[in-house]
N, C-alpha and C positions, 0 to 999 in steps of 0.2 A: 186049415189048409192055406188060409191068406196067408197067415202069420207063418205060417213054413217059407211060404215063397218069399215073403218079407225076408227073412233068415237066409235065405239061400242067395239073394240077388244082394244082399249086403257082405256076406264073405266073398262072393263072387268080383265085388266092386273090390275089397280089400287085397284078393288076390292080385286083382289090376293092377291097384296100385306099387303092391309090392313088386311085381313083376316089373312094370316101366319102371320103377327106381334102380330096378338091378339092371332093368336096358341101360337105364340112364349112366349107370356106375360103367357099365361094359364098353360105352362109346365113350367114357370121358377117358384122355393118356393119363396115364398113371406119370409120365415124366420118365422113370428109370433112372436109372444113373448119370448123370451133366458129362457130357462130351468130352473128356480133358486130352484127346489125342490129336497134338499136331496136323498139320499136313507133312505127309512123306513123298520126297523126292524119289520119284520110279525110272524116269528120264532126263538126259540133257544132251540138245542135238547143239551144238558141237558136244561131244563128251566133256563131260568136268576133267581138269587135267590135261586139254589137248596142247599139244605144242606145233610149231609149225601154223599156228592157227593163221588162217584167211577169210573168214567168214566175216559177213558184214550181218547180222542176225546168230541170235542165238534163245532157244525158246526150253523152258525148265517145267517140263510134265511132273503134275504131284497125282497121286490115289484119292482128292475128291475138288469141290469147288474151291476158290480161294478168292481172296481181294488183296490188295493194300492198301498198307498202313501209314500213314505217315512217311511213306517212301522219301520224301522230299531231306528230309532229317536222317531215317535211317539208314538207305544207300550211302557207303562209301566206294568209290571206286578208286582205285590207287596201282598206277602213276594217275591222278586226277588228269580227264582230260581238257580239252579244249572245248569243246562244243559237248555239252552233256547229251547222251542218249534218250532216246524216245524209249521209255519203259510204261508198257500196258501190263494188266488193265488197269486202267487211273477210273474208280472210280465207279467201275465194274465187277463182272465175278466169272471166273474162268478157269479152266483146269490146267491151263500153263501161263507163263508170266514171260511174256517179249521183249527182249532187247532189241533195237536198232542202233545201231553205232556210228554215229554220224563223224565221228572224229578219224583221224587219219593215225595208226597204229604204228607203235614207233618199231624199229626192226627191233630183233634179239630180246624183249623186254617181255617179262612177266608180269601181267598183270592181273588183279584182285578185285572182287567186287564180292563186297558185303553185304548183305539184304536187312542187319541190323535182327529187328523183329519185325522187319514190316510184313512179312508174307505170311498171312493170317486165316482159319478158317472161315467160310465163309457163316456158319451157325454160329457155334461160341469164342470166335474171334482167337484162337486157340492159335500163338505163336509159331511158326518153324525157327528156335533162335540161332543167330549167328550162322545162318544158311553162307556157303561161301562159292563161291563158283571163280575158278584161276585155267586160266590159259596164259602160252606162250607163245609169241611169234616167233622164237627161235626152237632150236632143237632140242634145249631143257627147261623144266622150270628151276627158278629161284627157290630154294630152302631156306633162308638162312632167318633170322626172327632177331628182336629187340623187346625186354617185357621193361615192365615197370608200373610205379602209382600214380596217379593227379594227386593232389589236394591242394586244398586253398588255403594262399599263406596269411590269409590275416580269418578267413571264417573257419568253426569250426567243423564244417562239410564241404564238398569241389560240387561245381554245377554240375548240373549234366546236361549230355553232348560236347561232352571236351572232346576238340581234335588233336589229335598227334602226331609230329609230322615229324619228317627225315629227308632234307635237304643237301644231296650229295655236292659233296667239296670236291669241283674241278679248277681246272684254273680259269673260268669264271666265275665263280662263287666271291660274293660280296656277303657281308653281315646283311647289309639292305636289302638283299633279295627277297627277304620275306614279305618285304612291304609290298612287292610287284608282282612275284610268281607262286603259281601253286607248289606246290614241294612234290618231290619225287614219291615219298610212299605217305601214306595217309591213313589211319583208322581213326577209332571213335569210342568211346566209352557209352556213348548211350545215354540212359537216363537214370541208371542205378547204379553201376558201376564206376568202382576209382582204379582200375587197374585196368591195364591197355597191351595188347600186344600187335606188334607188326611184324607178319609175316613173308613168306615168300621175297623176300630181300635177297641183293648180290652182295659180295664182299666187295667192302669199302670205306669210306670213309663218309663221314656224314655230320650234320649241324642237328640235335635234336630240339624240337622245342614242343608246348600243348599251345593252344588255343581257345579259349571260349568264342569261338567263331561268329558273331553276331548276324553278321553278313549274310554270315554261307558262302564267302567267295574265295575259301581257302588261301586267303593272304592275310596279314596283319593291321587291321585298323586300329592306328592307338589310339584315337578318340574314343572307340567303343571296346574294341575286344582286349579281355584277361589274356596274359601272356606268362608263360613259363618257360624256360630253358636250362640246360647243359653247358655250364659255360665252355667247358673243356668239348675237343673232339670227340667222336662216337666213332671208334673204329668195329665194323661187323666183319664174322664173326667175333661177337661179345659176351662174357657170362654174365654180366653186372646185372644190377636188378635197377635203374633209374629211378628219382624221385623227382616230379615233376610241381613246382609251388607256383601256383596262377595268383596272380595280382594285378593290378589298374595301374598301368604306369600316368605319371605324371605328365599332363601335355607337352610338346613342347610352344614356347611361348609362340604366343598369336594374337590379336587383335582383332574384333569387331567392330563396323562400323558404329559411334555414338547416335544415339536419338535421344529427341528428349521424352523423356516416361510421363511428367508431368508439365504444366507451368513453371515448372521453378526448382524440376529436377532435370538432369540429364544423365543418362547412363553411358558406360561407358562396361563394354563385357571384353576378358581378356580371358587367357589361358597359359598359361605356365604356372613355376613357381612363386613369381612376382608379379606384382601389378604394373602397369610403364607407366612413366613420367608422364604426366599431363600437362600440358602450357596451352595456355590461352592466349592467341595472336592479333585477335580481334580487341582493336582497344575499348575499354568502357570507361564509362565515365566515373569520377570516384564516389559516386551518390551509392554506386553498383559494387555488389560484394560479393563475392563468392566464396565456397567452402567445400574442396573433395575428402572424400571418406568413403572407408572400404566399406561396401555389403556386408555386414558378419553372414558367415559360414556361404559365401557366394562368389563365383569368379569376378565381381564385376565393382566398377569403382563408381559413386555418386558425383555429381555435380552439381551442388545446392547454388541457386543462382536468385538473387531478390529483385525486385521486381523492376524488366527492362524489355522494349522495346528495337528489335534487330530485324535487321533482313536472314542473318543467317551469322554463324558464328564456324571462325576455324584455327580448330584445333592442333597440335600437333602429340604424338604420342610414341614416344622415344623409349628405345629397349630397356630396361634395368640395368645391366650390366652392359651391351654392347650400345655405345652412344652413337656409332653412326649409322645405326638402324633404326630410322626416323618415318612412320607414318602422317599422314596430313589428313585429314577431315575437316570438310563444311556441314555443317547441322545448321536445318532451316529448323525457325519454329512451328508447332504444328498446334491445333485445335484444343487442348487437352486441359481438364481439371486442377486447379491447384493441388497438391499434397496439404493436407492437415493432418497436425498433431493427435494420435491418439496415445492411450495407454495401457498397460498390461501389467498384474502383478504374477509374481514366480515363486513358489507356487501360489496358488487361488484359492487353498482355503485350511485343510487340514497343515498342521505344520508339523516336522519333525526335529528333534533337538540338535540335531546336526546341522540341518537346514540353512542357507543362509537367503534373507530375502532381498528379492531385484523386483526393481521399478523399471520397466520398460519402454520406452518411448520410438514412433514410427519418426520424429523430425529430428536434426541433431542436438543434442540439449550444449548449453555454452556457460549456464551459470548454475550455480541450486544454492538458496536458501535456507541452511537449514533448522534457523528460529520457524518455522512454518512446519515442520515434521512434528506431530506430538503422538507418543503411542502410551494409552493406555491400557492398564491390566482391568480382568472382569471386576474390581473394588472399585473402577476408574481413578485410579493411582497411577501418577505417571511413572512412566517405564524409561532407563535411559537408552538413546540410542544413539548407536554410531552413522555416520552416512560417508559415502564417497560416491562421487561422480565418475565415472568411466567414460569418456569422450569417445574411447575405441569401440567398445559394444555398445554406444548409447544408450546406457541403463543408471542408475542409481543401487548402488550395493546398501543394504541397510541390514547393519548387525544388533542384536542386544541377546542378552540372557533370557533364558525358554528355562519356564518353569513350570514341572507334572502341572495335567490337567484345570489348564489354567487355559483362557478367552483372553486374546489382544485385539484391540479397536485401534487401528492406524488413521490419524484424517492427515491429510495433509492439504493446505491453505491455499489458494489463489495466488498466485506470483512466487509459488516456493520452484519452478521452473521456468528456465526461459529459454527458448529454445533459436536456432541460428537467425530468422526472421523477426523476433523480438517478440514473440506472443508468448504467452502465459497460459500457465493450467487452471481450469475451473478445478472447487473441491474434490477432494478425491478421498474415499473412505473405500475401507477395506477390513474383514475381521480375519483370525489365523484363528485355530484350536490345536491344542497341544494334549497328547492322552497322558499315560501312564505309565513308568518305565516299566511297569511289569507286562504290558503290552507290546516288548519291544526284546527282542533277544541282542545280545552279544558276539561277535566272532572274531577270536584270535585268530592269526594265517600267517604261518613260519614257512618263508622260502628258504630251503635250506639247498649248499650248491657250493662249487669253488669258483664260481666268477664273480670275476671286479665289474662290470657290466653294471651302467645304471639299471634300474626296473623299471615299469610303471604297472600296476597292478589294477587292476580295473574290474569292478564289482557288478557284475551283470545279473539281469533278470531273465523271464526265463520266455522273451523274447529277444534276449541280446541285447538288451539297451541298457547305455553303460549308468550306471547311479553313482559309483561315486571312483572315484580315482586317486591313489597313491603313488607317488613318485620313494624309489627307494636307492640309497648308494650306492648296494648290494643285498647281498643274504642277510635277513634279519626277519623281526617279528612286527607286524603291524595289526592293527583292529579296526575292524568295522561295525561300529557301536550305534544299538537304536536302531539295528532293521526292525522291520515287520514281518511278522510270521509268513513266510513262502519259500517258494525254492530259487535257488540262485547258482550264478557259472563264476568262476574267475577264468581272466585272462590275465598270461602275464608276455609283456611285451620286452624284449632285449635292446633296449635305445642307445646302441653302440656308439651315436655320434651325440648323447646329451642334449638334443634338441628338445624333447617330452613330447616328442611326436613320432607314431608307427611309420618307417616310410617304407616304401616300395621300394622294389629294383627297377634296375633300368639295363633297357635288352644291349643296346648299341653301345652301353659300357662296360656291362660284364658286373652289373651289381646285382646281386641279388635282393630280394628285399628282406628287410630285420627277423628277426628269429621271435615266431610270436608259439606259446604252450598255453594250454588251457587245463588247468586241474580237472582231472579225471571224475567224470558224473557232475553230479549236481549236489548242491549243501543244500539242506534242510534246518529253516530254522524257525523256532517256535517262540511263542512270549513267553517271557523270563526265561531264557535258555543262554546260557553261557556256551561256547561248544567253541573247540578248540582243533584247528586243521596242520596239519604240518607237508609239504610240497617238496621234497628231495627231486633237484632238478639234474639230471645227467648233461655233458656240453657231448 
């Protein structure tokens, strides 16, 4: 009988358990299906579409809670006003989304306001896209629209949140106005999107341009924001379909005041396409020597100065081309470290047979030595080498022949550099390795096409970073011999003016910037692979 009740109170407990696990299952959400339904627009007091409008408030009732998003970005309102609007809830959750309008509403005008995607569920953050809400102060709305693409004319994607503007041509309209006023219609491409349309327009005439608007203050900064345009007029109504190419224009020239960076350096930062004239006013004595040189790849010009005592030194710094725009500086000296010599080799270790190797130096070098370079091979057999000095990139170029799978040992001697101060290098040793050609694929690449147009053809990786560069006449056949197995992009650039450099346009002259194409996908290339690409370019 024990042993029964034993038996009984043990299925008994078993039932329990199974029981509370199936509670347990009943009380836990299964989840369901993920939410993927918008917020839906039920109301909007004024009406969406009112005309006549007078309302200093306007509030936009959806079917559940909601937030925003990013409001700051994705709000466009166009004609842009003056004083931006108080828009709730910032930052809360609510079942309509409030405007106040603090601006003063121009007569007869239609205007647009875009919510982007910021008005979002308040659960799965579940977008309302491209919500629009237009009213008019006069008797009709505006119909009329402008479509078109962004892209960026030297990358191969456009940012996103490009703005697009349309700045009506009356008889005050200046090309300059972009720099000072917001523009009459205005949308936005967002953050995914290259295609842009503006709506609700009147018929007229119009300046089209995009923006990468850094700002946010819907005008033009050429120090920071990408710019694009139509050189020609935009008369609405238009069928055309625009093409919009955003680039960095070129500063125009300016000048920073000089300091000195070190003891024995002074900087000197500028902007344009030149650097200005530097002269020294402050006389020195002839013990005293100086030496300017550009920054490589930097706006800004050196002033190596050996070792002297001053209260202050003043400068003057004169435009490149226009001589009688003449700046003056005094530079005191300050507390700071001397600059010392160091060095860098390019590359640092692995070598490829294409390669060519640089010696790098932080002071400006004035002399080299080159009984003091000896490069031996792994036999330790010397190696012959070439050397040149660069004064402009302050490096030393050093060439020789690379042979399969072979170890170079470079030393190079004490006093084989001397650099503007008169110091010398301590030893300096370095090794390279060089693999296999069968480690290394091949790549013919036929631009084929009917322009006379130089090229420059440029062998990118598959973050964009250029490895190696060809300059071309025209259409013909080139190689790029000795990659490493990966994927790779060509770019090819149209250098109309033979400089071997991409430029930009420029807005206030009506230039566009050079015409850059990138061959279609990505090359694949493997060790021991020959492979052979041909590029038929359309103009």
């Amino acid at each position: 009988m024990e042993s029964f009740r034993r038996i009984l109170a043990g299925v008994f407990a078993l039932c329990m358990l199974f029981g509370l696990n199936q509670c347990g299952r009943r009380g836990t959400p299964s989840g369901g299906p993920k939410d993927e339904t918008p917020p839906v627009l039920i109301k909007a007091e004024p009406a969406n579409e009112t005309t006549n409008f007078t309302s200093r408030r306007i509030r936009l009732y959806f079917d559940e809670y909601i937030r925003l998003q990013d409001a700051q970005n994705q709000l466009i309102i166009s004609p842009p006003p003056k004083y931006a609007p108080e828009v709730t809830p910032m930052g809360g959750i609510r079942k309509y989304v409030q405007i106040d309008i603090k601006d003063t509403l121009m007569e007869n005008t239609t205007y647009t306001y875009n919510f982007g995607q910021s008005i979002v569920d308040n659960n799965e953050g579940n977008p309302n896209n491209f919500l629009t809400y237009v009213f008019s102060t006069g008797d009709y709305l505006d119909t009329l629209t402008v479509e078109g693409v962004v892209a960026d004319a030297f990358k191969r994607s456009a940012d996103p949140f490009i703005s697009v503007m349309l700045y009506e041509i009356d008889s005050a309209f200046t090309d300059s106005v972009i720099y000072k006023q917001p523009p009459y219609y205005i949308t936005n491409t967002l953050d995914s999107a290259v295609t842009f349309q503006l709506k609700n327009l009147k018929a007229g005439t119009y300046r089209l341009i995009a923006l990468r608007d850094v700002g946010k203050n819907n005008v033009f900064d050429q120090g920071v924001d990408k710019i694009g345009f139509v050189a020609e007029n935009v008369v609405v109504p238009s069928d055309s379909v625009y093409v919009l190419k955003l680039f960095q224009e070129v500063r125009d020239y300016g000048v920073l005041p000089p300091s000195f960076a070190a003891s024995n350096r002074i900087i000197f930062g500028y902007s344009g396409e030149a650097p200005p004239v530097v002269s020294l006013l402050t006389p020195l004595p002839d013990s005293v020597r100086t030496l300017i040189a550009k920054e490589p790849q930097k706006d800004s010009l050196n002033l190596w100065i050996t070792p002297y005592q001053a209260d202050s030194l003043i400068f003057t710094l004169r435009h490149p081309v226009n001589e009688t725009r003449i700046d003056t500086f005094t530079v005191k000296p300050v507390k700071a470290v001397r600059d010392s010599m160091r060095h860098s080799w390019d590359p640092t270790s692995s070598l490829n047979f294409t390669d060519t190797v640089f010696l790098d130096a932080t002071l400006p070098l004035v002399k080299l030595d080159t009984t003091k370079f000896t490069l031996l091979n792994k036999d330790s057999i010397g190696m012959a080498l070439s050397l040149r000095l660069d004064t402009t990139a302050n490096r030393v170029q050093l060439d020789f022949d690379k042979e399969p799978n072979e170890v170079y040992t470079l030393e190079v001697l004490p006093g084989a550099l001397e650099d503007f101060f008169g110091d010398t290098n301590d030893t300096l040793r370095t090794r390279f390795n060089t693999g296999s050609p069968a480690d290394f694929g091949n790549l013919r690449f036929t631009v084929q096409g009917n322009s006379d147009y130089p090229l420059i053809v440029e062998l990118l990786d598959n973050r964009e970073e250029i490895l190696r560069r060809k300059f071309l006449g025209g259409y013909e056949e080139l190689q790029f011999r000795s990659l490493p197995p990966g994927n790779y992009r060509i770019r090819i650039i149209f250098d109309l003016n033979g400089n071997g450099r991409w430029d930009p346009g420029n807005y206030l002259q009506k230039i566009q910037p050079e015409r850059v194409l990138y061959y279609p996908g990505t090359i694949e290339m493997r060790a021991n692979w020959e492979k052979v690409e041909t590029f038929t370019v359309s103009e």
